[in-house]
C-alpha positions as CSV (number, residue, x, y, z in Angstrom):
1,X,-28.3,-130.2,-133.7
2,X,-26.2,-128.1,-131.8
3,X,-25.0,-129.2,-128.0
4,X,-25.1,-127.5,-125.0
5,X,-22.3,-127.4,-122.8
6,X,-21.3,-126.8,-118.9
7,X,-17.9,-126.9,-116.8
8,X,-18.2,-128.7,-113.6
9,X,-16.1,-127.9,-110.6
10,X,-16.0,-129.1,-107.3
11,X,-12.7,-129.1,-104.6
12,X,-10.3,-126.2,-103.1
13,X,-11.8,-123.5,-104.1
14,X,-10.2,-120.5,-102.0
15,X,-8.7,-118.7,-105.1
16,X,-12.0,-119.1,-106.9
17,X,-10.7,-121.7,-109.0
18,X,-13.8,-123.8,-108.9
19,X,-16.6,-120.7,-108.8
20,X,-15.2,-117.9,-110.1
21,X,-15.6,-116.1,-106.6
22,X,-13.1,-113.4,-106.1
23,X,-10.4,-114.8,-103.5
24,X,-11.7,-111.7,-101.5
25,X,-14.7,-112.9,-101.4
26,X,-13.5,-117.0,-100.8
27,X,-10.9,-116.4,-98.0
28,X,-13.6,-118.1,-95.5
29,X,-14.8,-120.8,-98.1
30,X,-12.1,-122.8,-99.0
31,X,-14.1,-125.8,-100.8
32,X,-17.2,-126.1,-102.9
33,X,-20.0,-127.6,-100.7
34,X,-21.3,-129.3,-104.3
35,X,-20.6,-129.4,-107.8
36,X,-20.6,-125.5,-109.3
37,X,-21.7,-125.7,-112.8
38,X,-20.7,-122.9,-115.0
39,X,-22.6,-122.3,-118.0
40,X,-21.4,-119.7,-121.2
41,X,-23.1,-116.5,-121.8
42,X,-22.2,-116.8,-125.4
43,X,-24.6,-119.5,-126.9
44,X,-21.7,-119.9,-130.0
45,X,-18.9,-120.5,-127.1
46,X,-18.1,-124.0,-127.5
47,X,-15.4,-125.2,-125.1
48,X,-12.8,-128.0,-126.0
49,X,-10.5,-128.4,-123.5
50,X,-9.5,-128.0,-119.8
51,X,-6.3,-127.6,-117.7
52,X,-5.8,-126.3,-114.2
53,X,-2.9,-126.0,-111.6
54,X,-3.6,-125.8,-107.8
55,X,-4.8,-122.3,-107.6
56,X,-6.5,-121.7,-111.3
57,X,-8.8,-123.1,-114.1
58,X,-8.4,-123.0,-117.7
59,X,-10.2,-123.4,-120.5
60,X,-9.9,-123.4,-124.1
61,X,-12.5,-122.3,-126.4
62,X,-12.9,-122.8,-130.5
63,X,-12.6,-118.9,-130.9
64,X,-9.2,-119.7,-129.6
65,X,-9.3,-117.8,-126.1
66,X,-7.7,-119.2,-123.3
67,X,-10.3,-118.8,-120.0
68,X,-8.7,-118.2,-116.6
69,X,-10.4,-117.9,-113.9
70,X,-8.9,-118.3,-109.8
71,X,-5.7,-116.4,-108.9
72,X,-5.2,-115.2,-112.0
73,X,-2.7,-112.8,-111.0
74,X,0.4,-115.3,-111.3
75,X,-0.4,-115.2,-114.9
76,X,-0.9,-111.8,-115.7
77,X,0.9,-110.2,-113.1
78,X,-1.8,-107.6,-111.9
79,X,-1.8,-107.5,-108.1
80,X,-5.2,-108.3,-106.8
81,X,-6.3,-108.4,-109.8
82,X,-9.7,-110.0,-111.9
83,X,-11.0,-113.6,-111.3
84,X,-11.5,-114.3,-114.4
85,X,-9.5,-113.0,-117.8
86,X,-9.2,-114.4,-121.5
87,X,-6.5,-114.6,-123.4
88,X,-7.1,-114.1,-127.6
89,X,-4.5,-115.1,-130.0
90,X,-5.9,-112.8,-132.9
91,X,-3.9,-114.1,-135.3
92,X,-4.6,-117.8,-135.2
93,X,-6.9,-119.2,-137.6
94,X,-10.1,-120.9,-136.0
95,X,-9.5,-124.4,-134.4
96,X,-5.4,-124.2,-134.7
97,X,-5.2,-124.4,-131.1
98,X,-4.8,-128.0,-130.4
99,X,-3.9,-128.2,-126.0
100,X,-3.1,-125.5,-123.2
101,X,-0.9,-126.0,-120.4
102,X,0.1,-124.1,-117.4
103,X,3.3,-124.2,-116.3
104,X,3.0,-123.2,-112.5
105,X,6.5,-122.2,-110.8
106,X,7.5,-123.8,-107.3
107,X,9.7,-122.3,-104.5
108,X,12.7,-124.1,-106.0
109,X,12.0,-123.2,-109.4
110,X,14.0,-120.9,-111.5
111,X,11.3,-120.0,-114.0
112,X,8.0,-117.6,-113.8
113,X,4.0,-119.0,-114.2
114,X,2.7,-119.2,-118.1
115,X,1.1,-121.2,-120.7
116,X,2.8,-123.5,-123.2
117,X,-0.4,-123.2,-126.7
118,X,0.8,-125.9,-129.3
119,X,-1.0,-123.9,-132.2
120,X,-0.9,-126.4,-135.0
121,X,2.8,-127.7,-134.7
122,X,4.1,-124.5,-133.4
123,X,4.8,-124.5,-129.6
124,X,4.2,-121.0,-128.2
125,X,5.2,-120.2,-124.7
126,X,2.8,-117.3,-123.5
127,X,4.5,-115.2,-120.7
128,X,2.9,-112.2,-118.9
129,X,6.0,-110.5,-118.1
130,X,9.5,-110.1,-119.7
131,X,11.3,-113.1,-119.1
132,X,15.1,-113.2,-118.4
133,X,16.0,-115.7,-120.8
134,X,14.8,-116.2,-124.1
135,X,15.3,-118.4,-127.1
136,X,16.9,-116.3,-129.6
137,X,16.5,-116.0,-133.5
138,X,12.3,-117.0,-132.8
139,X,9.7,-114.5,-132.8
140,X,8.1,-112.6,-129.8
141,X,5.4,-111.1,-129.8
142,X,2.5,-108.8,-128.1
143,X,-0.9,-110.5,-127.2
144,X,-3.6,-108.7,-125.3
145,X,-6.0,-110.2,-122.1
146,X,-9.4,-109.7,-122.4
147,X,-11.6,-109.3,-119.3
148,X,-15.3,-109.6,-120.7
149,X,-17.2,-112.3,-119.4
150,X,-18.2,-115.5,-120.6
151,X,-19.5,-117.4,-117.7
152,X,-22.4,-116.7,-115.9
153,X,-21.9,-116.0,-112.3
154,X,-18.1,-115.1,-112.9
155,X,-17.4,-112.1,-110.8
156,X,-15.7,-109.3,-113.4
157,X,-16.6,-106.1,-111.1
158,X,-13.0,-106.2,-110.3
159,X,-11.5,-106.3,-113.9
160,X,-8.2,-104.2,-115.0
161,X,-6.9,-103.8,-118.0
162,X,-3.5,-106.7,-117.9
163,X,-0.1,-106.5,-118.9
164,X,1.2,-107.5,-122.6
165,X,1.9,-111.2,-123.2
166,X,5.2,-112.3,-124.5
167,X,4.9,-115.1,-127.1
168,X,8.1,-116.9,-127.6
169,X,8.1,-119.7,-130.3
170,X,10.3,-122.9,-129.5
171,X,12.6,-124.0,-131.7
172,X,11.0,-127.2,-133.0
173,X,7.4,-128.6,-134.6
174,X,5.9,-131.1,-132.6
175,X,2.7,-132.8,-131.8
176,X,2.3,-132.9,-127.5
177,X,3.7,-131.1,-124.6
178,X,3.8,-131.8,-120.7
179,X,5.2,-130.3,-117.8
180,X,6.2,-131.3,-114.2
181,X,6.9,-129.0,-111.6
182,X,10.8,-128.0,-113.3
183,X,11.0,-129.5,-116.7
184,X,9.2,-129.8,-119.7
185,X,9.2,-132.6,-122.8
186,X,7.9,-132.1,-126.1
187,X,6.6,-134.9,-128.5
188,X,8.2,-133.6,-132.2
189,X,6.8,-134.2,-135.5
190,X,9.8,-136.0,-136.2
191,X,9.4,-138.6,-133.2
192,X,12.1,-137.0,-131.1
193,X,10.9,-136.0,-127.2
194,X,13.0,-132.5,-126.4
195,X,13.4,-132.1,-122.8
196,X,14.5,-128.9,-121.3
197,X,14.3,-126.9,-117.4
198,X,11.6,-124.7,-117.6
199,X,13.0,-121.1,-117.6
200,X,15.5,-122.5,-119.7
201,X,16.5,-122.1,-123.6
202,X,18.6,-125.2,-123.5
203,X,16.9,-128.4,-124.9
204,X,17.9,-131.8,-125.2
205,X,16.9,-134.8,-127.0
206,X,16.7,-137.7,-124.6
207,X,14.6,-140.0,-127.8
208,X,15.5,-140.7,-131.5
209,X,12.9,-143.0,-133.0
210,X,15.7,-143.4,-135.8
211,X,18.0,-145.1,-133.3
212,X,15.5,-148.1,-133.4
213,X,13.1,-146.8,-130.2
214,X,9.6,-146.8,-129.7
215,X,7.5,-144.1,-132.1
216,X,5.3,-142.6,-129.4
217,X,2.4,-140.5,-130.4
218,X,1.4,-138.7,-126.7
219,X,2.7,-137.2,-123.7
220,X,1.4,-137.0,-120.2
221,X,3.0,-135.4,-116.4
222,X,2.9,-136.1,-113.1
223,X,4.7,-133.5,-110.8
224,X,7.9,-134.9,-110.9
225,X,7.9,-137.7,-114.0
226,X,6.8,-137.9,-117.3
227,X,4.8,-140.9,-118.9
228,X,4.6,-141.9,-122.4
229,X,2.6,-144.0,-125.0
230,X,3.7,-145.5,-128.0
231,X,2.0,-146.3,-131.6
232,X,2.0,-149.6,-130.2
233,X,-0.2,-148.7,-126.9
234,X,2.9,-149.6,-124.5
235,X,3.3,-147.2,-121.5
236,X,7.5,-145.7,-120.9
237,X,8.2,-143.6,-117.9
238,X,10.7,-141.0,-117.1
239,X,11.9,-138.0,-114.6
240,X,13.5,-136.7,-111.4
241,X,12.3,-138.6,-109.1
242,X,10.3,-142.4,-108.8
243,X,10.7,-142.0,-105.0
244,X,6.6,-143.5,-104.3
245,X,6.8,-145.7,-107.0
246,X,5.0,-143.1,-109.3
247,X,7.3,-144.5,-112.8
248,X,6.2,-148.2,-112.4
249,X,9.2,-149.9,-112.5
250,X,8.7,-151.4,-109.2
251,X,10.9,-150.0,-107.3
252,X,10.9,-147.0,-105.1
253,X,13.1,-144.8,-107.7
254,X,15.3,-141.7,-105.8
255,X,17.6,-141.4,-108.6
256,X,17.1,-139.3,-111.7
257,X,15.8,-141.5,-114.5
258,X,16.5,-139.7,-117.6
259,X,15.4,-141.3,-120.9
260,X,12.4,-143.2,-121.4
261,X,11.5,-146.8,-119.8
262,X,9.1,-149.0,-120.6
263,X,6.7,-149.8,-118.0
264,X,7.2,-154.0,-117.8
265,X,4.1,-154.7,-115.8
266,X,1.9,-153.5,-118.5
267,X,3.5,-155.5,-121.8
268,X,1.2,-157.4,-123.6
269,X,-1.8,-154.6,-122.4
270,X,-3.3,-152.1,-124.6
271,X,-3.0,-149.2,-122.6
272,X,-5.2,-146.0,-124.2
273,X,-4.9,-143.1,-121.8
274,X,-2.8,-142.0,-119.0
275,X,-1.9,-139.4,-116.4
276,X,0.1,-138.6,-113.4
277,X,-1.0,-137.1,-110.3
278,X,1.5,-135.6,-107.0
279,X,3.0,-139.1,-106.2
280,X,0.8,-141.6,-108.4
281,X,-0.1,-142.5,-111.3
282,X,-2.8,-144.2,-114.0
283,X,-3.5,-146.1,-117.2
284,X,-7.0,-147.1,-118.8
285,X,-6.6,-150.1,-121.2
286,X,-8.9,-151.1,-124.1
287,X,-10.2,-153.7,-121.9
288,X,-11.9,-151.1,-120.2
289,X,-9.6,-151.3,-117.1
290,X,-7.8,-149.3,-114.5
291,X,-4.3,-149.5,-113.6
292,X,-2.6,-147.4,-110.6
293,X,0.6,-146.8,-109.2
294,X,2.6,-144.9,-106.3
295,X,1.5,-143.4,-103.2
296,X,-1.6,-145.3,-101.9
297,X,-1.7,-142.7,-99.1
298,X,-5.1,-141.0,-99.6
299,X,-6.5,-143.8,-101.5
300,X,-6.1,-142.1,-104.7
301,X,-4.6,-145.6,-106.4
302,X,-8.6,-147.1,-105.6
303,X,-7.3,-150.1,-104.4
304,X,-9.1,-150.5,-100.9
305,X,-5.9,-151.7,-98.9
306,X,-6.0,-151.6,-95.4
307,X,-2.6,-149.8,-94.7
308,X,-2.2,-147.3,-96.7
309,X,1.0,-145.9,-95.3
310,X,3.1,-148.9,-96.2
311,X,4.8,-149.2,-99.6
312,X,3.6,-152.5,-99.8
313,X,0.3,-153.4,-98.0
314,X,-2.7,-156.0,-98.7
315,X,-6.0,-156.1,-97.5
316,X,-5.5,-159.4,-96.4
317,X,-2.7,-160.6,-94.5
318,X,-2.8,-164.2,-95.7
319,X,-2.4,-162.5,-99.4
320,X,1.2,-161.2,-100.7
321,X,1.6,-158.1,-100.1
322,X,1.0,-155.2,-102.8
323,X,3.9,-153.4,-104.3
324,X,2.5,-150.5,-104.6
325,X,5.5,-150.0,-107.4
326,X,4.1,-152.0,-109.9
327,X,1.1,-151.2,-111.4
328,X,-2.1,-153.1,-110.3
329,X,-5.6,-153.3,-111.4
330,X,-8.6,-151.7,-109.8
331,X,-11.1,-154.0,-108.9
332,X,-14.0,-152.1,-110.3
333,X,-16.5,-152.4,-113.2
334,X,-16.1,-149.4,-115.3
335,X,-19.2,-150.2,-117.9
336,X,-17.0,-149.0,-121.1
337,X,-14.1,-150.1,-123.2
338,X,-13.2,-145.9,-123.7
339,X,-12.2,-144.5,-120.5
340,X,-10.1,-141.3,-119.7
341,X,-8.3,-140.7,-116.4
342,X,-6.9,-137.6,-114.6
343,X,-5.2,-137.3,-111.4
344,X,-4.8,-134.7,-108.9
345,X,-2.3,-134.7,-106.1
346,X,-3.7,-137.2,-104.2
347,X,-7.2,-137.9,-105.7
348,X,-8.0,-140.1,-109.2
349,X,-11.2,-139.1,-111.4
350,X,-11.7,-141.9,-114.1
351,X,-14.8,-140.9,-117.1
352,X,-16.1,-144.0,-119.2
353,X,-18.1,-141.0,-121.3
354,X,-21.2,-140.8,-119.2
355,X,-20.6,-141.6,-115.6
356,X,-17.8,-140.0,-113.4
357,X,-15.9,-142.1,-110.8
358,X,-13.5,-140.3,-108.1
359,X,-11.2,-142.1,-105.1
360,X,-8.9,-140.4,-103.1
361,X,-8.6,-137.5,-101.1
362,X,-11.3,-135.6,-100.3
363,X,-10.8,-132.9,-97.4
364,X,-12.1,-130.3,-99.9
365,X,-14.7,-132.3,-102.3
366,X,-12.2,-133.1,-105.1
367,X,-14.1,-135.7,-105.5
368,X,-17.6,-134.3,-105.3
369,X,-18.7,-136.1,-103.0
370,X,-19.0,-134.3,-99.4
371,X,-16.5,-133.6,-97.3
372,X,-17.6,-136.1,-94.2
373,X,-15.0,-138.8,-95.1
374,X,-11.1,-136.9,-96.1
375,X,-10.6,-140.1,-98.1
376,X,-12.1,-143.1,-99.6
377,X,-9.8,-145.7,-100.8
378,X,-12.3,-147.3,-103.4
379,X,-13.6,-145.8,-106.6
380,X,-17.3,-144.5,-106.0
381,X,-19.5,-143.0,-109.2
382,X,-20.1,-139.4,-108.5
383,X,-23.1,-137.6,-109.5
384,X,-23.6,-134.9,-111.7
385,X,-26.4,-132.1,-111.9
386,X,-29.5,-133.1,-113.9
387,X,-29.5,-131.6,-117.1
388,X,-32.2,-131.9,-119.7
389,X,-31.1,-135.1,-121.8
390,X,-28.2,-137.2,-121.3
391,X,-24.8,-135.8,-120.4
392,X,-21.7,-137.0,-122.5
393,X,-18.3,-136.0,-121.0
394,X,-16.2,-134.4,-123.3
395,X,-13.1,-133.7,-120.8
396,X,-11.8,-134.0,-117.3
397,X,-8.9,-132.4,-115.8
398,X,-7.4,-132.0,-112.2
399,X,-5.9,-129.3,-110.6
400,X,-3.9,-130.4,-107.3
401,X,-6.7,-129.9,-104.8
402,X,-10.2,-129.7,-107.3
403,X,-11.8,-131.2,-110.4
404,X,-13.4,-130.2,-113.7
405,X,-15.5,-131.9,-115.7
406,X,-16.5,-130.6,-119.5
407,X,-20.0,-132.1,-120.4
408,X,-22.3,-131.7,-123.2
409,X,-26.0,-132.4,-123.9
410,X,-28.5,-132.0,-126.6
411,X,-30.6,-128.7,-126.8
């Protein structure tokens, strides 16, 4: 029987990332008062992924469009442009497409917005202008944006035809891709992770699985680190900067960390799924448990200290105090053994498959619920709009400053 599906979004939503709302229209709205569901036009639109970035949404569809909806003019370069495009890849057979992911640029970056598409083994890097450097001998070439709609309640009155894309094919299979805010890392199909600066055509291999390393099989970001798991569910950590304890290692880190490092703390744990946020990070184990790390400033770790500000802090003085460095376990009953977690800047969403759960920062309802506390320190189970059977999450992803949730039900 075929399922019915809905993305949720709740948080920041002044670029319409969250409700498709023109940023015209949002300027004096910046969050979602509750969770926006948006629903597909198209009944044979089935969605299998999500990805966002602080000021836009993504989704990726099994007719293998890429949806973007929110300020979509930092990646198609049309000046007040649409709220919502599309992106088709004509050429790519059905279901090739196997993750998305936006590369946002910063103020200190030397590299323009676009989306990395791992199309089977091939990375593609999708650009919506022509970019300065490219990686030579590899085909480019033209892909058009699509403007129809596919949402309900997506404003398209302001749609414009875009510019070209610019595909540019790296120069190795692989299997996973992540990206902080200057570098990316690629998984290969060979076991090696290429690391290069984004807006760069310079790669280097910081991992050789023939050398006698770990063979990891995923990759995962935070803003400024990588995280990694192995075949044998162990958790390594890498990247510019450890400064809130965001790597593990249990130590504030302000040195560059280069190649891979397993995470001690969590040896003899099966870890399953992880994810990095601004200045924090997460791991669900096959015991169905939590684990957080870094900044416990907003809460987002879920660990209900006291003093959040300190690096190490304990709800009870008479207690040692908490290195916030090392990761810890929430104290919270998850009711599964299969959980997913996704992390925001400063705000953790954790799935067990049914039920949501959200800590953290919540000055614009990132965590769906309200916006009378601007952070709660303890995981709370957030609820989701009544559909007509039971809701099974399929995905959740978080941009900086909102949430989305992929859910399906039976017709």
């Amino acid at each position: 029987m075929p399922k019915k599906q809905s993305i949720l979004a709740f948080g920041f939503d002044a670029f319409g990332q969250c409700s498709g709302a023109s940023s015209a229209d949002n300027k004096s709205h910046l969050a979602t008062d509750s969770v926006v569901s948006l629903t597909p036009v198209a009944q044979d639109t089935t969605f299998l992924e999500l990805a966002a970035t602080l000021s836009c949404s993504f989704a990726l569809s099994s007719d293998q469009r890429i949806h973007i909806w929110g300020c979509t003019e930092l990646f198609t370069g049309i000046s007040g442009g649409p709220s919502y495009v599309r992106v088709w890849l004509p050429e790519v057979d059905y279901g090739a497409i196997r993750k998305i992911l936006p590369a946002r640029s910063t103020l200190d970056a030397h590299h323009q917005d676009a989306i990395f598409a791992l199309v089977n083994n091939e990375l593609r890097l999708l650009t919506f202008a022509p970019s300065k450097k490219q990686v030579e001998g590899h085909d480019q070439k033209r892909r058009r944006v699509e403007d129809h709609p596919v949402f309900e309640g997506l404003d398209t009155t302001t749609a414009t035809s875009c510019n070209d894309i610019t595909t540019t094919s790296l120069p190795f299979a692989c299997v996973d891709v992540a990206v902080t805010s200057n570098h990316g890392a690629a998984l290969t199909t060979s076991g090696d992770i290429m690391t290069w600066t984004l807006g760069s055509a310079v790669f280097t291999r910081i991992h050789d699985p023939l050398d006698g390393g770990p063979r990891f099989h995923s990759l995962a970001s935070g803003r400024l680190h990588f995280m990694s798991l192995t075949s044998r569910n162990e958790v390594y950590t890498w990247g510019s900067s450890g400064l809130h304890g965001q790597m593990g290692h249990g130590t504030s880190e302000t040195h560059v960390k280069p190649n891979p490092e397993v995470i001690e703390a969590l040896q003899g744990l099966k870890a399953t799924h992880v994810a990095g946020g601004g200045w924090h990070s997460a791991v669900a184990t096959a015991d169905g448990d939590i684990y957080t790390f870094g900044s416990p400033l907003k809460g987002q770790l879920g660990l209900a200290v006291s003093d959040p500000g300190s690096v190490a802090t304990s709800a009870n003085t008479s207690e040692a105090p908490i290195n916030h460095a090392i990761p810890s376990p929430v104290d919270f009953e998850f009711g599964s053994l299969h959980l997913k977690v996704a992390c925001g800047s400063q705000h953790t969403i954790v799935s067990n498959g049914t039920v949501l759960y959200g800590c953290g920062w919540t000055k614009y309802n990132q965590l769906g619920l309200g916006t009378q506390i601007s952070e709660i320190h303890e995981f709370r189970p957030i609820a989701l709009p009544d559909m007509d059977s039971k809701v099974n999450i399929a995905d959740i992803c978080c941009g900086d400053w909102h949430t989305l949730v992929l859910v399906e039900w039976d017709e």
